[in-house]
MARSENU-737525 format. One record per residue: residue in one letter; x, y, z of N, C-alpha, C in turn. Coordinates in pm, whole numbers. Example, Ala and Ser with C-alpha at 12.3 -4.5 7.8 and 13.67 -1.06 7.14 Angstrom:
BEGIN
{'a',{1319,-569,780},{1230,-450,780},{1320,-330,780}}
{'s',{1285,-225,708},{1367,-106,714},{1290,3,787}}
//
This chain:
BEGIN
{'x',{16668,4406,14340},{16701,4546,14315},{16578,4619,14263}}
{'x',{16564,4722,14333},{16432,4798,14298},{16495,4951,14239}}
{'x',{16433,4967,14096},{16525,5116,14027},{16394,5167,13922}}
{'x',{16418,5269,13943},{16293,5291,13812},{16349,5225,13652}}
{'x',{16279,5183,13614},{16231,5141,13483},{16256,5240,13347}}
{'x',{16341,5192,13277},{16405,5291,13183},{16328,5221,13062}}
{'x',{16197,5292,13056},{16140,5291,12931},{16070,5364,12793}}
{'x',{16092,5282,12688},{16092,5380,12595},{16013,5381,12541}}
{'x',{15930,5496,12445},{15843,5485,12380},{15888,5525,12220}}
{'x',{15802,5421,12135},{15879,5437,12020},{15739,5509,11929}}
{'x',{15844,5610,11837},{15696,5666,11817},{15769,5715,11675}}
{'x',{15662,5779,11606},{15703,5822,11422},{15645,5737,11365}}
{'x',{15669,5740,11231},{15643,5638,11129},{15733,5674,11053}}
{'x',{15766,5523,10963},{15793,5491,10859},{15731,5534,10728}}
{'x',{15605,5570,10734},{15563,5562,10633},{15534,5677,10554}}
{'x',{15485,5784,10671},{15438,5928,10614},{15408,5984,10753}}
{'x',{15422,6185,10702},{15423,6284,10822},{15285,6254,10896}}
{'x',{15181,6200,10803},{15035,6191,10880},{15034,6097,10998}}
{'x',{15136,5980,10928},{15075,5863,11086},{15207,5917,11196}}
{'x',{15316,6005,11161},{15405,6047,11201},{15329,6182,11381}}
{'x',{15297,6238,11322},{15219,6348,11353},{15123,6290,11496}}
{'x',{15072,6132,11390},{14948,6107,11512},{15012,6054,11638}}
{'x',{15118,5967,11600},{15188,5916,11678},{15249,6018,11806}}
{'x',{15265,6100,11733},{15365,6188,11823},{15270,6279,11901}}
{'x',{15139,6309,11850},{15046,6388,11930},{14968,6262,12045}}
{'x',{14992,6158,12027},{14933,6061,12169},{15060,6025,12249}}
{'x',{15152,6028,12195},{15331,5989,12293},{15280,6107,12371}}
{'x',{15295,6249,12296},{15360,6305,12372},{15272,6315,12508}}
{'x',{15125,6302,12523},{15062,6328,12626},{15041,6191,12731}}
{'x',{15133,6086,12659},{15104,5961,12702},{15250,5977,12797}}
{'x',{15354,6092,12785},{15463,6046,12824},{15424,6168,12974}}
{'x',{15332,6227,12994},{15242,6324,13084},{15175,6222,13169}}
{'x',{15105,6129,13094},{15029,6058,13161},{15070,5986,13248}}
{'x',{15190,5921,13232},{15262,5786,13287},{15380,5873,13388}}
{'x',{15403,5984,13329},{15534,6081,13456},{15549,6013,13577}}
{'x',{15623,5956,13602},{15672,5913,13760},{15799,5879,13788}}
{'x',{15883,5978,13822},{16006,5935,13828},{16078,5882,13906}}
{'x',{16003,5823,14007},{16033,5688,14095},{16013,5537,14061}}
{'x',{15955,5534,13942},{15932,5415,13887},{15977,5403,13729}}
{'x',{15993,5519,13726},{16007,5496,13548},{16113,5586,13475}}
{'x',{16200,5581,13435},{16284,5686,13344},{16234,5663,13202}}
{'x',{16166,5781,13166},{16105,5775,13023},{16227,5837,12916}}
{'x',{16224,5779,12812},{16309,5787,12699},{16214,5786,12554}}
{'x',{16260,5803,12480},{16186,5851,12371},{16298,5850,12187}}
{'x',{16157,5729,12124},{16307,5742,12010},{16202,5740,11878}}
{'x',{16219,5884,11791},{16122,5885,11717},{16191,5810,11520}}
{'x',{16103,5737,11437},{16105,5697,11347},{16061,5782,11198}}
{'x',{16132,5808,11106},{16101,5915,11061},{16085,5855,10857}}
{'x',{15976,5882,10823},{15942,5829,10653},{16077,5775,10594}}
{'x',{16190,5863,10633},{16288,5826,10513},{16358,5681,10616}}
{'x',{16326,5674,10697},{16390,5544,10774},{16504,5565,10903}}
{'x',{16514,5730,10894},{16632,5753,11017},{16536,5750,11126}}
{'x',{16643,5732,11226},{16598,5738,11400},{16695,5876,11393}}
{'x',{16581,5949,11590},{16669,6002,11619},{16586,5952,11828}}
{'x',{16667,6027,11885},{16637,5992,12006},{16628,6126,12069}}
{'x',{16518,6194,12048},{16509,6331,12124},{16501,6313,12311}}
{'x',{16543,6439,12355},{16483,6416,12472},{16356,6442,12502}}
{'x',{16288,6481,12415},{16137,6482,12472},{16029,6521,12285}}
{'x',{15930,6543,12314},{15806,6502,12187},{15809,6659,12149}}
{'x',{15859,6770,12188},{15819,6891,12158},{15878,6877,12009}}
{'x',{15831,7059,11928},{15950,7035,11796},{16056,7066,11816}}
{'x',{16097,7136,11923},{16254,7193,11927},{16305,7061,11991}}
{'x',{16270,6992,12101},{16351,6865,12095},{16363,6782,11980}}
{'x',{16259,6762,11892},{16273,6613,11771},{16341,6714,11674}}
{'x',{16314,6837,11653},{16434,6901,11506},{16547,6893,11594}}
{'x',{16591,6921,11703},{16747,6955,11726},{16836,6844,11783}}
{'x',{16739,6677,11744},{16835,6584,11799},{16883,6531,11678}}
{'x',{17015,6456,11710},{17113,6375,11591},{16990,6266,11486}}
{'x',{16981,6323,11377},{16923,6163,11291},{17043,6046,11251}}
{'x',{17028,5959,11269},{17082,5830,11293},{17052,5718,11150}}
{'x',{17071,5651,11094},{17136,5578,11072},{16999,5441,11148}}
{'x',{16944,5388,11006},{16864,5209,11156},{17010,5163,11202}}
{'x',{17095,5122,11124},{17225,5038,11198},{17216,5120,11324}}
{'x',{17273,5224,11325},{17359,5359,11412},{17214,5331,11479}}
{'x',{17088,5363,11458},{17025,5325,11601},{16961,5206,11663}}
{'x',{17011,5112,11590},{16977,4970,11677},{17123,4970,11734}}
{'x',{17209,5002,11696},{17342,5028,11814},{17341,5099,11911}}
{'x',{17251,5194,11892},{17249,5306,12041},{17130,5235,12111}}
{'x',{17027,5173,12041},{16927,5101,12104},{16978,5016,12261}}
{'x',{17100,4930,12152},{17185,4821,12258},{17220,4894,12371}}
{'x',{17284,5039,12390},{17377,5107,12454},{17239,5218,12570}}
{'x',{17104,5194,12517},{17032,5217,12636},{17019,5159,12753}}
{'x',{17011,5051,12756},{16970,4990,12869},{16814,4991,12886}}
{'x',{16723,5011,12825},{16593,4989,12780},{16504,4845,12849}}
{'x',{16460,4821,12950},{16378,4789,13042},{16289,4728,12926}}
{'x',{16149,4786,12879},{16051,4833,12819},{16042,4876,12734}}
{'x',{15970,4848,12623},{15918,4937,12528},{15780,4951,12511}}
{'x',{15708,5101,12501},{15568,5069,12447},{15581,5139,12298}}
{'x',{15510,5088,12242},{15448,5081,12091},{15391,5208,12077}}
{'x',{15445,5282,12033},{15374,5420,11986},{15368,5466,11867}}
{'x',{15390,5372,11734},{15369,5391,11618},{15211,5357,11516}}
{'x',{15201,5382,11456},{15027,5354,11398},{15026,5303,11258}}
{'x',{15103,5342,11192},{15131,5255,11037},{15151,5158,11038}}
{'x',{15129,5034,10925},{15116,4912,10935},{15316,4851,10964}}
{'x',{15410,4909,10924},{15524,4866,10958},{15540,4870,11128}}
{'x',{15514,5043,11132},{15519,5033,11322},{15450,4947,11381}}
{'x',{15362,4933,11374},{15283,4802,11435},{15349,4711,11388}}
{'x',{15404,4601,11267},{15454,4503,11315},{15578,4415,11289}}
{'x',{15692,4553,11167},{15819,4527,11167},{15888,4623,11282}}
{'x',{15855,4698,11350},{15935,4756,11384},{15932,4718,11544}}
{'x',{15794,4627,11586},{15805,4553,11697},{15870,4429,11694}}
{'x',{15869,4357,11610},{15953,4282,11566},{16099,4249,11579}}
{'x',{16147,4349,11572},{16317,4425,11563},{16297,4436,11735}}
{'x',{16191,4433,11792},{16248,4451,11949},{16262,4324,12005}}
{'x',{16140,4225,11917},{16179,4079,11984},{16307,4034,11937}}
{'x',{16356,4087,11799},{16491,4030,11774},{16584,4065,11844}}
{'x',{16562,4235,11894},{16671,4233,12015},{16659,4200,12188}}
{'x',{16538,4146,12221},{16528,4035,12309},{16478,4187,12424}}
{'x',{16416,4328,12337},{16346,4423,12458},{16213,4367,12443}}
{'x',{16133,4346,12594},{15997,4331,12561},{15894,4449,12548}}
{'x',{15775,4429,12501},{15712,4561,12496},{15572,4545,12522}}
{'x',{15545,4627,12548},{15364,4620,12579},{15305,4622,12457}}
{'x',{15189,4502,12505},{15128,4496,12383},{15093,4372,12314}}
{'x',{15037,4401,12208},{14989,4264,12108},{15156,4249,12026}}
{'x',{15204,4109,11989},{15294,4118,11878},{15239,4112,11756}}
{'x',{15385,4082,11687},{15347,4181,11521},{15251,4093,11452}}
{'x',{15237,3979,11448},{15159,3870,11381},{15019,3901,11393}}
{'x',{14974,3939,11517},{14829,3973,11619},{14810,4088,11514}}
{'x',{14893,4220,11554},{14890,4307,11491},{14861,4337,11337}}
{'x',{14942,4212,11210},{14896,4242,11115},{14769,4176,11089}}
{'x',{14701,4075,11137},{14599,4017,11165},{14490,4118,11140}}
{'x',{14498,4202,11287},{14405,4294,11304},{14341,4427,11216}}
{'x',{14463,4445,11168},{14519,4553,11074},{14463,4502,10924}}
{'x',{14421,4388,10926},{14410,4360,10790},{14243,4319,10805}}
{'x',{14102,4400,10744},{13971,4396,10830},{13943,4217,10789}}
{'x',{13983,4162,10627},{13902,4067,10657},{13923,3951,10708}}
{'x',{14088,3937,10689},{14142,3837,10784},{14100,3838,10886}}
{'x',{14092,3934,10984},{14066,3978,11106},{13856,3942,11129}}
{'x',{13832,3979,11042},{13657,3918,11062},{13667,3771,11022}}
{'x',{13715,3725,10923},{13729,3566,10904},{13744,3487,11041}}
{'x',{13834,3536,11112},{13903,3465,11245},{13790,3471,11303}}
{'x',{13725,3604,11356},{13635,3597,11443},{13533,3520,11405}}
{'x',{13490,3534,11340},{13369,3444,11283},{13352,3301,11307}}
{'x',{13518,3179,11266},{13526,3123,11312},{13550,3062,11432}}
{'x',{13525,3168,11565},{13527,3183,11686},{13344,3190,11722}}
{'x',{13298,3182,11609},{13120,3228,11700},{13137,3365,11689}}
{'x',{13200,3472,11664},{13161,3578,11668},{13104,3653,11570}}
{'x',{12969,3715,11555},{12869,3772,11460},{12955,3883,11373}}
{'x',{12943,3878,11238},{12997,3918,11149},{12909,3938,11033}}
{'x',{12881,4058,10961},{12819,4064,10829},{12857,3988,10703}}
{'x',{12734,3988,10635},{12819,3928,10501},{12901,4038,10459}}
{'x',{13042,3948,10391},{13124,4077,10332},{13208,3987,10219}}
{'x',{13211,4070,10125},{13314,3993,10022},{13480,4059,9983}}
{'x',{13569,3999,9967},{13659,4064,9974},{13737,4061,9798}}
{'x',{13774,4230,9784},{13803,4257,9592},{13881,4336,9575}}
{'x',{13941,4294,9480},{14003,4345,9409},{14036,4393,9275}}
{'x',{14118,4509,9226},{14112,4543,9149},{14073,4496,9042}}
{'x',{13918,4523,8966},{13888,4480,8871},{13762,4376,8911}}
{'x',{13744,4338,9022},{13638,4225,9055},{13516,4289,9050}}
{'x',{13446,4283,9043},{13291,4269,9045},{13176,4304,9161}}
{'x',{13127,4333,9256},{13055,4321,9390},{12925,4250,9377}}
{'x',{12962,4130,9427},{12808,4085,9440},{12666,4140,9525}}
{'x',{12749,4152,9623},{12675,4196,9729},{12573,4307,9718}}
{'x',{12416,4301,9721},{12345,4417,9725},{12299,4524,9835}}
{'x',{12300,4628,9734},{12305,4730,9844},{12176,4718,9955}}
{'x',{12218,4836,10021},{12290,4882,10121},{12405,4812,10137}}
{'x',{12546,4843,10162},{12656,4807,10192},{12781,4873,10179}}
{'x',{12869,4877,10319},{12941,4955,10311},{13092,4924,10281}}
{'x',{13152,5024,10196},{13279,4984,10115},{13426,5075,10189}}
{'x',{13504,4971,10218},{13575,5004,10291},{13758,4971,10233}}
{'x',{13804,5017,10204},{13969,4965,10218},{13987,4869,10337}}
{'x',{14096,4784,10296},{14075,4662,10388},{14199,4668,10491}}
{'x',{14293,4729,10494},{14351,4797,10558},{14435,4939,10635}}
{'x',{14313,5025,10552},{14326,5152,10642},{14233,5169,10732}}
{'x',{14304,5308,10805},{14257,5354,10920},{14210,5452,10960}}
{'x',{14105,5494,11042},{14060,5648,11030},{13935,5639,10922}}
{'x',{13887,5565,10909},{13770,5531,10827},{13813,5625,10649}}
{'x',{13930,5638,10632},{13969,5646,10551},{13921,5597,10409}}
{'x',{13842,5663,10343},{13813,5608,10213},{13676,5469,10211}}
{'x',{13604,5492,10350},{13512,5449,10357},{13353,5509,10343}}
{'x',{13278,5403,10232},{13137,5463,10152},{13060,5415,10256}}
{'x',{12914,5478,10282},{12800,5363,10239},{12713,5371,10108}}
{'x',{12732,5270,10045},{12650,5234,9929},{12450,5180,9922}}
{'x',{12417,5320,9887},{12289,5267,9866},{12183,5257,9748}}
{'x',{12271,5230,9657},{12212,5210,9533},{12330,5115,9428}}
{'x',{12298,5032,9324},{12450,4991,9275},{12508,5087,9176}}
{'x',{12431,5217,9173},{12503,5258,9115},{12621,5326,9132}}
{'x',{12609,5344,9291},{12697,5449,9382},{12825,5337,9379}}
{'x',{12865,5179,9322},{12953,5101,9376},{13059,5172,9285}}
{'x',{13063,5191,9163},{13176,5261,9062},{13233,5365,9182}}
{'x',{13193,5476,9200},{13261,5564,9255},{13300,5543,9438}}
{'x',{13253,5461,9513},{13283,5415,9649},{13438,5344,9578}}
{'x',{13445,5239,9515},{13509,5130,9492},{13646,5217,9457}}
{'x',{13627,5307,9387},{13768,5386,9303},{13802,5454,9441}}
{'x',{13714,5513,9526},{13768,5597,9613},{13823,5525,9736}}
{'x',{13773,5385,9779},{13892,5281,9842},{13995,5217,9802}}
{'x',{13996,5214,9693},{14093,5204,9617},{14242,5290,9602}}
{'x',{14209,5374,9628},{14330,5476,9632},{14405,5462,9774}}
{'x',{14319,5380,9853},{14420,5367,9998},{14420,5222,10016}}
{'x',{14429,5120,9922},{14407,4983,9976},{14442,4937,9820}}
{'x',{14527,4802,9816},{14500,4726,9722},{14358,4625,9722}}
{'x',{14299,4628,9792},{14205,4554,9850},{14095,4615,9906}}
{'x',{13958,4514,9916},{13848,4673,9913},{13700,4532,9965}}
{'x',{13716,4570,10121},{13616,4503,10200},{13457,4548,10130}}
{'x',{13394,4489,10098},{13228,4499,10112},{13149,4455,10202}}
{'x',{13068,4515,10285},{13011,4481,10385},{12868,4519,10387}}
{'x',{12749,4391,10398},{12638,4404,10411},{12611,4547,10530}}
{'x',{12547,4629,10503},{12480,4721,10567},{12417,4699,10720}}
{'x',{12468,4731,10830},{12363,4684,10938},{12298,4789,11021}}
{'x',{12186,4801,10999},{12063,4867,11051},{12102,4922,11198}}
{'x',{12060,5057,11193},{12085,5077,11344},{11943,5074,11438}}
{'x',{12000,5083,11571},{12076,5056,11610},{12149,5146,11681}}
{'x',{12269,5079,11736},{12358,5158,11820},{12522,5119,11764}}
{'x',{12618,5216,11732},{12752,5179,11724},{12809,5216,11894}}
{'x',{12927,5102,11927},{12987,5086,12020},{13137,5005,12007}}
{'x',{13235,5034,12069},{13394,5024,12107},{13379,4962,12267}}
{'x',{13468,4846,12249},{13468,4789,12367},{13598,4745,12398}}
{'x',{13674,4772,12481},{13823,4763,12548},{13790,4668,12670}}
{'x',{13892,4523,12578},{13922,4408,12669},{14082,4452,12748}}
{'x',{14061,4428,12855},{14203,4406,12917},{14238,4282,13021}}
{'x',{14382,4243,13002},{14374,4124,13084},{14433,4140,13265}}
{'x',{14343,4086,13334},{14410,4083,13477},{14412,3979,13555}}
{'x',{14540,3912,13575},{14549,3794,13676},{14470,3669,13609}}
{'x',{14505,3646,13448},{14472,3575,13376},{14300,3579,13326}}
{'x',{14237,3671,13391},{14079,3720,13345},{14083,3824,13240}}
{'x',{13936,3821,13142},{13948,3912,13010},{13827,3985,13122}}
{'x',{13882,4110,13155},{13798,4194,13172},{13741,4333,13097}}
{'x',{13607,4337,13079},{13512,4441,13010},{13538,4550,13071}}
{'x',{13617,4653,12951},{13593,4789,13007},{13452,4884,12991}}
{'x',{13385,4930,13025},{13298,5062,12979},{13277,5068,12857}}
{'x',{13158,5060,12777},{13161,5068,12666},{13201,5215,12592}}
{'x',{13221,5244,12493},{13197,5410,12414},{13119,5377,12338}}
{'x',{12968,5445,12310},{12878,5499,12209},{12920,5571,12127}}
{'x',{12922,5579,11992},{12942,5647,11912},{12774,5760,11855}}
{'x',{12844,5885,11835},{12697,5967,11786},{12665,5916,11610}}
{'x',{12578,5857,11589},{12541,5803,11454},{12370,5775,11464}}
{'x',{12348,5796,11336},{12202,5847,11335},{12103,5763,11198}}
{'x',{12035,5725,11249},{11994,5660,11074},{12011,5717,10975}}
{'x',{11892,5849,11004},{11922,5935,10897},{12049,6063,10834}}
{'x',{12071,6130,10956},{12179,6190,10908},{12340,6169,10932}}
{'x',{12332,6025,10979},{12483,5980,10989},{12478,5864,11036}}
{'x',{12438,5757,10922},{12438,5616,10918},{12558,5564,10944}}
{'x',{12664,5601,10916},{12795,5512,10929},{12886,5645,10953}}
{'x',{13011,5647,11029},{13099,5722,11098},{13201,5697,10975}}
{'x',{13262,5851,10913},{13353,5837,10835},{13513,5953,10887}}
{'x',{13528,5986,10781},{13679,6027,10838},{13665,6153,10891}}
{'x',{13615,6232,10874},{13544,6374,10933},{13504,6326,11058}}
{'x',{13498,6223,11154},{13447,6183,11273},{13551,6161,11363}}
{'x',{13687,6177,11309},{13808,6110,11358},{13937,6182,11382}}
{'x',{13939,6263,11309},{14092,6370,11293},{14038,6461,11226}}
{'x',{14105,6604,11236},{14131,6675,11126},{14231,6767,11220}}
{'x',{14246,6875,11107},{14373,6975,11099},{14327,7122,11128}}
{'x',{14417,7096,11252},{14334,7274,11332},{14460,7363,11212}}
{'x',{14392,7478,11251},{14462,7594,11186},{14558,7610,11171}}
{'x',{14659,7581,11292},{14800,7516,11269},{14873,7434,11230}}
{'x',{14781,7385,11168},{14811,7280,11083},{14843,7152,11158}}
{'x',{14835,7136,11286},{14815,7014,11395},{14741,6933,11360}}
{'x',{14704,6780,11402},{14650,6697,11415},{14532,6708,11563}}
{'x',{14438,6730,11518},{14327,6778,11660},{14245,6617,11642}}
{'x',{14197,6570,11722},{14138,6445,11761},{13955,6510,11752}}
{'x',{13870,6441,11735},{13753,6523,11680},{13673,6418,11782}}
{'x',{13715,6233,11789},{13578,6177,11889},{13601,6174,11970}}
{'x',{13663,6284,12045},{13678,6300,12213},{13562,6376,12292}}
{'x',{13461,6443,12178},{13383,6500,12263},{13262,6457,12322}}
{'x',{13211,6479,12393},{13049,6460,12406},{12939,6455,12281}}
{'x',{12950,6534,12204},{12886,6542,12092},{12900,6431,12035}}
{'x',{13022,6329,12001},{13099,6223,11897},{13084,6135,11981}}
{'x',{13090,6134,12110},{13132,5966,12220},{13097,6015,12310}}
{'x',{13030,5912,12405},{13039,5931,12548},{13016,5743,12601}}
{'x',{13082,5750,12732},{13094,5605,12798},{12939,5589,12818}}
{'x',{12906,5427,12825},{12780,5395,12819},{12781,5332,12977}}
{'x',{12632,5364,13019},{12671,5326,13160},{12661,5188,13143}}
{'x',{12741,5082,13284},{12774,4953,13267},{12646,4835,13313}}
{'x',{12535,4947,13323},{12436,4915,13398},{12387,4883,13256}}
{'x',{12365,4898,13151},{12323,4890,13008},{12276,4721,12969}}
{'x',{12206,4687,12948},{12204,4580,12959},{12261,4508,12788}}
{'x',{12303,4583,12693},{12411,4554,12576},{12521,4555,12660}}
{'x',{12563,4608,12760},{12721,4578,12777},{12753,4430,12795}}
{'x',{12679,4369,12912},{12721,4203,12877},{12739,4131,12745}}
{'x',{12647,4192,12668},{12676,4104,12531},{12771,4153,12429}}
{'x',{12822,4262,12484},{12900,4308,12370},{13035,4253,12450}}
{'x',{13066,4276,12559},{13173,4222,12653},{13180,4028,12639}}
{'x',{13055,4006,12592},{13096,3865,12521},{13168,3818,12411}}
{'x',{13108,3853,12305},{13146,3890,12202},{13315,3936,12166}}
{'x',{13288,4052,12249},{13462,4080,12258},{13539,3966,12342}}
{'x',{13531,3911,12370},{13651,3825,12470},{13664,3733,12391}}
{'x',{13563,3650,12319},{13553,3584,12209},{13705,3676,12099}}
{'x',{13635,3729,12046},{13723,3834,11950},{13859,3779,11995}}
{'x',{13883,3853,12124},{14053,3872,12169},{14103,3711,12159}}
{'x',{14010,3648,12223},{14088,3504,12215},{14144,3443,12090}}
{'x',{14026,3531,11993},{14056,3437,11876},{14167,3481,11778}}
{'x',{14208,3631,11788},{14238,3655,11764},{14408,3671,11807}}
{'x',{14435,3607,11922},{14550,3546,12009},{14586,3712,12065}}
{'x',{14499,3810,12116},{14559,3930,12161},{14632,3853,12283}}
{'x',{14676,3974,12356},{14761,3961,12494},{14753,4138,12576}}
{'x',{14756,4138,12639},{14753,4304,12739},{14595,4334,12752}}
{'x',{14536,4360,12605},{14447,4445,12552},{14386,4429,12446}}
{'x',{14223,4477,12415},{14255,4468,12267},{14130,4622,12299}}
{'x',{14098,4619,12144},{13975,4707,12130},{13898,4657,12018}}
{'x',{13774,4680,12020},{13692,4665,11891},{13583,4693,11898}}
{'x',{13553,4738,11737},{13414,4808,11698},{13273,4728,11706}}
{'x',{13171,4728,11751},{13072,4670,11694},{12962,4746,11636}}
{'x',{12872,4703,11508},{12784,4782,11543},{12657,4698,11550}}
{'x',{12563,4745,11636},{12415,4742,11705},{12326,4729,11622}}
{'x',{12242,4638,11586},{12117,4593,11520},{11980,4668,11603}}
{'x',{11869,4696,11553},{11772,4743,11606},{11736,4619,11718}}
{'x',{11717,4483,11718},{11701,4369,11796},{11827,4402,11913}}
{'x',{11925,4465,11929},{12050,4471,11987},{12104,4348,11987}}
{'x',{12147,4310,11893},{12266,4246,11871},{12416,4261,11827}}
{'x',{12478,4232,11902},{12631,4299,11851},{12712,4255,11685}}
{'x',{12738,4307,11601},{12797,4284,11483},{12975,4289,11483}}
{'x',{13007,4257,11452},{13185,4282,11462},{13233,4362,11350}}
{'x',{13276,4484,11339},{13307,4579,11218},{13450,4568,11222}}
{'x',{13563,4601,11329},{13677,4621,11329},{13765,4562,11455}}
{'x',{13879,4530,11436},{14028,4575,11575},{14058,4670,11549}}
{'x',{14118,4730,11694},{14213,4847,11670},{14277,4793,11803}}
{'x',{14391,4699,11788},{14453,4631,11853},{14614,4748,11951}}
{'x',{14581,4866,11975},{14731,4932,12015},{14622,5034,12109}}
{'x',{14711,5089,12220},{14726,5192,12292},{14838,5275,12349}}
{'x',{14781,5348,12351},{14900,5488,12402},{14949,5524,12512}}
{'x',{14819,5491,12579},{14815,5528,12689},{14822,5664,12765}}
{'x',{14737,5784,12670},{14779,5906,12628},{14612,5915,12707}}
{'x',{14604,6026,12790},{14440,6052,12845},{14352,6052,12755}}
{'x',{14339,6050,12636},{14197,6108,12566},{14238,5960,12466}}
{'x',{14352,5853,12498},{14321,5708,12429},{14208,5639,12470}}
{'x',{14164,5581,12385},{13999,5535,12366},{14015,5430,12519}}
{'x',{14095,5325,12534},{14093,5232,12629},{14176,5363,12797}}
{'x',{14216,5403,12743},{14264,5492,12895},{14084,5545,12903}}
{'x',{14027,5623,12818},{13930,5679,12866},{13841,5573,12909}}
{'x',{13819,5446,12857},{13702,5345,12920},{13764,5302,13067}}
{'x',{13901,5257,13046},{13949,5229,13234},{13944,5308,13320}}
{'x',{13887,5476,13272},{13938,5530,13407},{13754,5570,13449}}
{'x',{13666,5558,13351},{13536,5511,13370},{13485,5409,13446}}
{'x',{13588,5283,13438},{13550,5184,13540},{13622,5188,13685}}
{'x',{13697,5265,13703},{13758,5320,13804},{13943,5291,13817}}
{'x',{13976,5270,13668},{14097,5258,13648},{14161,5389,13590}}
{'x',{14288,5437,13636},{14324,5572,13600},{14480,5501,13530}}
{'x',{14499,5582,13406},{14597,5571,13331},{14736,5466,13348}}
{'x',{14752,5583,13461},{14911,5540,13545},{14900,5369,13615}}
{'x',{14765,5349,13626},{14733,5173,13716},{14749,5094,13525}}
{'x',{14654,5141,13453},{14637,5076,13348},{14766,5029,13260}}
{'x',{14897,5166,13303},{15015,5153,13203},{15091,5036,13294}}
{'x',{15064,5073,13445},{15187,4983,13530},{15099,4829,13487}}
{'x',{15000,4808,13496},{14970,4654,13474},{15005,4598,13305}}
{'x',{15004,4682,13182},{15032,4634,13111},{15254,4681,13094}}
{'x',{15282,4711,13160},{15438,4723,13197},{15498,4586,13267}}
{'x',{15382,4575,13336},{15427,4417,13441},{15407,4333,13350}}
{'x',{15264,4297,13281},{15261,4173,13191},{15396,4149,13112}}
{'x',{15458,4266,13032},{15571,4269,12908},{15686,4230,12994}}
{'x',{15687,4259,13140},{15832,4213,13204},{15783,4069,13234}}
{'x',{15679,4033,13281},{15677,3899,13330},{15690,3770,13223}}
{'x',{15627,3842,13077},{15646,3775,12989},{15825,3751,12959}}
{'x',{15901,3841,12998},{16055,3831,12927},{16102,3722,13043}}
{'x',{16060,3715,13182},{16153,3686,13273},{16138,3736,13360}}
{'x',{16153,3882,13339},{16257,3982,13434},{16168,4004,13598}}
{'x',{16217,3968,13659},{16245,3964,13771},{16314,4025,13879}}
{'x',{16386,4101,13842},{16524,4204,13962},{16458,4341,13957}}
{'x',{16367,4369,13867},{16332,4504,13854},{16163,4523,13888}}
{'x',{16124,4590,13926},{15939,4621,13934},{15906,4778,13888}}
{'x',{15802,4776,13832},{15770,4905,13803},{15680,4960,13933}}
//
């Protein structure tokens, strides 16, 4: 039986209007991106701080204010009563990423994507560099503290919360005296507070693994704009801010902030090493992404995961696939097939 694909995208947060907001500004253009209504019936069920669902018909505000809020019971019961194919992951807070995917393996929907284990892994920087490391993959010295500990580590070095996002509350430290005030100001978004030896630039770069027909293939790299002198390390002003309307506007989409590196580069092989390493070790599945940054010798360093996609045009891995000659709608149907082939399912194709 061949029928379009009734899938949903789960989007909101649990946690607050900010990761709420982001979520809902990459759904909604991700649910543009993927439009095909011969293959797919898109559905949409947003998650909201205080813990209600509701199931709008679509990402605008007059659809998400004017649908029923629900009840988690009341909507893991209407969940059952979809008929839900698919799910992709459209949440960004540390629960959406990996209790609330979780709750889909318990109800036996599959979804695109890394699961929740991968996910808090990634989400968490030093667990997530520990792993790699013990994979062969190049990693700075970094020590990991907490409230009240000490920093050994001498400067240059950059101080980071160990699980936020958006470079959120991230220093670079170049003197010890600057560690008092970096340390308090990661602190306020992390119980926990990465230190990381300083690495010389160089070049920063993002590299999107994806899997096909059991191969880790290298997408296109993204360059990041960073400068020795007047912008050694990329902070939160590089990433989001708030247009006049008080919206969520995306800031490294431009030319100025990023542009794809050609594949002719002779760092792309080694950073496309490096990363596959990463994903393995890190047990991804679909996809992954990650930061490196570039030594003056060009050598690749491992800074971060950012293990999720949207699949929204201006998402970091949609923009590297459609650079290598992959366009959105190919990129969503191959990671749609992996999540069905993984369940079984068989009677249906996207």
């Amino acid at each position: 039986m061949t029928r379009p694909l009734r899938v949903l995208h789960l989007t909101g947060s649990s946690v607050d209007d900010f990761f709420g907001d982001l979520s809902r500004l990459y759904a909604a253009d991700a649910l543009t991106a993927t439009a095909d209504p011969e293959r797919y019936e898109q559905l949409v069920a947003v998650v909201f701080p205080d813990g209600r669902w509701s199931f709008p018909s679509g990402l605008g505000d007059d659809a998400v204010s004017q649908a029923d809020l629900l009840s988690p019971e009341a909507a893991i019961a209407h969940l059952g009563s979809l008929g839900v194919d698919v799910m992709v992951p459209q949440m960004f807070c540390l629960p959406g990423m990996t209790t609330y995917r979780a709750l889909f393996d318990l109800l036996g929907i599959p979804y695109v994507g890394n699961a929740p284990d991968v996910m808090a892994l990634g989400a968490h920087k030093a667990r997530a560099r520990a792993v790699v490391a013990a994979a062969g993959v190049p990693v700075p010295r970094g020590e990991l503290l907490r409230p009240g500990d000490r920093a050994s580590l001498p400067p240059p070095v950059v101080v980071k919360p160990v699980d936020a996002d958006n470079s959120h509350g991230v220093s670079l430290v170049t003197a010890t005296a600057g560690y008092e005030a970096a340390l308090a100001q990661a602190f306020l978004h992390s119980d926990e507070v990465l230190v990381e030896e300083f690495v010389p630039l160089g070049r920063e770069v993002r590299c999107g693994i994806v899997e096909r027909d059991g191969e880790l293939v290298g997408l296109p790299l993204e360059e990041y704009a960073v400068d020795p002198e007047s912008k050694p390390i990329r902070d939160a002003a590089d990433k989001l801010r708030r247009g006049g309307d008080g919206d969520l506007e995306l800031v490294a989409k431009d030319a100025e902030h990023a542009w794809v590196v050609d594949p002719g580069d002779p760092l792309t092989e080694r950073v496309w090493a490096v990363a596959r390493a990463a994903h393995r070790a890190l047990g991804c599945r679909d996809y992954s992404l990650f930061d490196f940054r570039v030594d003056p010798a060009g050598d690749p360093w491992f800074l971060e995961a950012s293990l999720y996609c949207s699949f929204a045009r201006t998402s970091v891995l949609a923009v590297m696939a459609r650079a290598g000659g992959t366009e959105v709608g190919e990129l969503f149907e191959h990671s749609v097939r992996s999540a069905l082939d993984r369940s079984g399912t068989t009677d249906i194709a996207p």
